[in-house]
C-alpha positions in Angstrom: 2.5 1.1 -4.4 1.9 4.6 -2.4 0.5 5.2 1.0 -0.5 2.9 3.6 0.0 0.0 1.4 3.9 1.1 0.9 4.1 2.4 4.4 2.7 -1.4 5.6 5.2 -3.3 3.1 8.4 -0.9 4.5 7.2 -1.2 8.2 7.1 -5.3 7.5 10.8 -5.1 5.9 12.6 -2.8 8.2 11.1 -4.5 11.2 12.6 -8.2 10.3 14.9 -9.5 12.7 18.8 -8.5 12.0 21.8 -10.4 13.6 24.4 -7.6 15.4 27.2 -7.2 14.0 28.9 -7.7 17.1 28.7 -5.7 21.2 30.0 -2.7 22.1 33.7 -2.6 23.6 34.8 0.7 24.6 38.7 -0.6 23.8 37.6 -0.2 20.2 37.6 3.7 20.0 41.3 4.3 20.0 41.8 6.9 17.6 38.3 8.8 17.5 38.3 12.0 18.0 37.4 12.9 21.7 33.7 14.0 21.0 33.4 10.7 19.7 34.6 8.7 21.8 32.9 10.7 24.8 29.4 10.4 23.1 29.9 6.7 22.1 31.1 5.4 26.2 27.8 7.8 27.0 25.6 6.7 24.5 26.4 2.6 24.7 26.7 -0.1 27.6 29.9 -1.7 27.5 28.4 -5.1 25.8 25.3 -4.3 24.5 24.6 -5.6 21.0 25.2 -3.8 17.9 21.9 -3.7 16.0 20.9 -1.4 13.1 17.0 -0.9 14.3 15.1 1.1 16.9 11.2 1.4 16.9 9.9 4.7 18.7 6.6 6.5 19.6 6.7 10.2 20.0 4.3 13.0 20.4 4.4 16.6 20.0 4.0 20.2 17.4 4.5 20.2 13.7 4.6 23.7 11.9 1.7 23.0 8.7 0.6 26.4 9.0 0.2 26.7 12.3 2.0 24.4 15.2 -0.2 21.2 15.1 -0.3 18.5 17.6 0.4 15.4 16.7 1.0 11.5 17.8 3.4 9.0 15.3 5.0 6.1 15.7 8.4 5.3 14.1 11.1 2.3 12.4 14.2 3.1 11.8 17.2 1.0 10.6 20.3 2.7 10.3 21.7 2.8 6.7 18.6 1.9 4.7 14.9 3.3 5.7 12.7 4.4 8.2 8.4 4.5 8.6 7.1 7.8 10.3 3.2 7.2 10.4 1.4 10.0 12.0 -1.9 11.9 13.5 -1.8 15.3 13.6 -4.6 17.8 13.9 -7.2 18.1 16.7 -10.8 17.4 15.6 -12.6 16.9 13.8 -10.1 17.5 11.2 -7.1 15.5 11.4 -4.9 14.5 9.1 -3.1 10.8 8.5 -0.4 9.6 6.5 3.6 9.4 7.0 7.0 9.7 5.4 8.9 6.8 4.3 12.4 6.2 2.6 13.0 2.5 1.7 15.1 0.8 -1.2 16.3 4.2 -1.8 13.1 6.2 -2.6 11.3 8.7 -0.7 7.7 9.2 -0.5 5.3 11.4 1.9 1.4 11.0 1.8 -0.9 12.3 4.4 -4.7 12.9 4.0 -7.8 14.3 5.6 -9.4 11.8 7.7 -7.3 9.0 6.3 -8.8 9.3 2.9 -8.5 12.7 1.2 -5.2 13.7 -0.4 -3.6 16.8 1.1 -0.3 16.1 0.5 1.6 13.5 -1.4 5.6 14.3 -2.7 8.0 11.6 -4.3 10.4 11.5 -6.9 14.5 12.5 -6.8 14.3 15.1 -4.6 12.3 13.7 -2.2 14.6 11.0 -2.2 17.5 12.9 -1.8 16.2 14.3 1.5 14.8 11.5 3.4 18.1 10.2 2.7 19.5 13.0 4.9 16.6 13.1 7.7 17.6 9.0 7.9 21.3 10.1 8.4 20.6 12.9 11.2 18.0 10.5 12.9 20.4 8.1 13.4 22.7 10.2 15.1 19.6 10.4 17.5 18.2 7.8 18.1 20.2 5.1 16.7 24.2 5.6 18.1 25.3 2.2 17.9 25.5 3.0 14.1 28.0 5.4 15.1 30.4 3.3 15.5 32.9 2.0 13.6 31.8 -1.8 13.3 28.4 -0.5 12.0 30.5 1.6 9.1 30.6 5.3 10.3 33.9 7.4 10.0 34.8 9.8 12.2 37.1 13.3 11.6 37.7 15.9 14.1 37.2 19.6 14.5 37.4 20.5 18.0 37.2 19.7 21.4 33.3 19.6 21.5 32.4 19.0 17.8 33.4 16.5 15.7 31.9 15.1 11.9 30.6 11.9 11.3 30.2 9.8 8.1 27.0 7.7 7.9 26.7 5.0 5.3 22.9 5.5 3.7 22.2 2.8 1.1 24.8 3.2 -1.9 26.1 6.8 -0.4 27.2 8.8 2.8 25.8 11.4 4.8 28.1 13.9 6.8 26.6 15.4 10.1 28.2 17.4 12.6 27.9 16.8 16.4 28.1 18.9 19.5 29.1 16.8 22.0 29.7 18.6 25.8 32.4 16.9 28.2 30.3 14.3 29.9 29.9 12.7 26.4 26.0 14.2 25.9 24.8 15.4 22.5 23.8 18.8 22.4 23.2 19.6 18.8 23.3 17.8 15.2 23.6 20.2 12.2 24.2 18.6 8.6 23.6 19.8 5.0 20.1 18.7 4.1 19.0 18.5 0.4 15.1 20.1 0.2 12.9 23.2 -0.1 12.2 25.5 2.9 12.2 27.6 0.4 9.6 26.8 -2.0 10.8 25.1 -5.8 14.3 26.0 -4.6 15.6 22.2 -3.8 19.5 22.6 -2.9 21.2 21.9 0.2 20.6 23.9 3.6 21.5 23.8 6.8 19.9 21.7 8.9 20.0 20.9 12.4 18.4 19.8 16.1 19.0 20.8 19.7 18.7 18.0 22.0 16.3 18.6 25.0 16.3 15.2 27.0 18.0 11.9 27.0 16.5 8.4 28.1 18.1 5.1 28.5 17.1 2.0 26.3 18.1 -1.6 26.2 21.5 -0.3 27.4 21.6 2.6 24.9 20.8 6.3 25.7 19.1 8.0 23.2 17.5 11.5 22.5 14.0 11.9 24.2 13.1 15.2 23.1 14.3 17.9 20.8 13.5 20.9 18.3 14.5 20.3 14.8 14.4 22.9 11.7 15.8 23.8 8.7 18.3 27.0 8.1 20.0 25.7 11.8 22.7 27.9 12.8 21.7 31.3 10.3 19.4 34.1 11.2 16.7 32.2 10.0 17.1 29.5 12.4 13.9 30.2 14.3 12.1 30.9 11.0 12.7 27.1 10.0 11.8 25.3 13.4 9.3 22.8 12.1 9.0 20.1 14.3 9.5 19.7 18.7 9.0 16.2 20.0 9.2 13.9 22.8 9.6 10.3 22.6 6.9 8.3 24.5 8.1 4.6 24.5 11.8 3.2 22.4 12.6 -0.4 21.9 16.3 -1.3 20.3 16.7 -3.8 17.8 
């Protein structure tokens, strides 16, 4: 199964209903670090349900070549997968297709028109990094999974930053957040595997700086950002690859 047809059968999976593994109670972060326990009493309503999934639409600029428009809508559950499917391009050439990661493999298949191959990547590697885009997406876009209930682990590093442990499928993802004093995320950096340097897959840097927050079923998540690879090097601006802004978000 590749393209639409996989995209279809992970969209169906990851969008079936989930019990919550409980509500929020902002009693249970004793012994957090304090980035984490600002960003989690800013991030989550006192009471609102724990649940793994958040669908999204977004528009903005992806670097192919050039910074392209584009228009995608997204699934995403926390620990196992997510569904990016995509337009980007202005016409008449525009190009359709997505990125997925369920049951532990990667895949990413886009096409002129719908119908002629441009681009189409899976195997370990590919894997590997969807694995880590699922980790720092959740940090984004799904914070209830930052919590303890939901199997994160937190460790401190200073007043504003602090690393978080995400459970993704069989394994764990470390990120690192910047979070200021009235608990708002400012940044995400983690150690990505891929190649932004072509045929050299290893891990990089890789990172987002928030640019707007929104409010959600009780739960505030990023709106808008800039995301890239090389985050925090000289080459930051080099890797910039993709600016959006979320235009609808439903929890759960």
């Amino acid at each position: 199964m590749r393209g639409k047809a996989l995209r279809k059968a992970a969209w169906a999976d990851l969008t079936r209903p989930t019990p919550s593994v409980g509500v929020f109670d902002p009693d249970d972060l004793g012994g957090l670090p304090d980035p984490a326990r600002r960003f989690l009493n800013h991030a989550l309503t006192p009471g609102v349900e724990l649940v793994p999934t958040v669908y999204l639409e977004m528009k903005g600029e992806i670097k192919l070549k050039t910074w392209t428009p584009f228009r995608a809508r997204q699934v995403l559950r926390a620990g196992e997968g997510f569904v990016w499917e995509a337009t980007a391009g202005k016409a008449p050439i525009r190009f359709r297709g997505g990125d997925t990661f369920w049951n532990g493999f990667g895949s990413l298949d886009f096409r002129i028109w719908g119908t002629i191959p441009v681009a189409r990547e899976s195997g370990p590697d590919v894997d590997r990094s969807a694995a880590g885009r699922l980790a720092a997406e959740t940090v984004f876009w799904a914070p209830q999974a930052l919590t303890t209930q939901m199997g994160a682990s937190w460790a401190p590093i200073d007043s504003t930053t602090a690393k978080v442990a995400l459970p993704v499928r069989e394994d764990t993802v470390n990120a690192t957040l910047t979070v200021d004093y009235e608990g708002r995320l400012q940044e995400v950096v983690t150690q990505r595997w891929g190649d932004p340097d072509p045929d050299k897959h290893g891990f990089h840097p890789f990172g987002a700086a928030v640019e707007g927050y929104g409010r959600f079923g009780g739960i505030t998540i990023v709106t808008a950002g800039r995301v890239g690879w090389w985050w925090g090097t000289e080459r930051q601006e080099e890797g910039e690859f993709f600016r959006f802004t979320l235009t609808e978000a439903r929890i759960g």
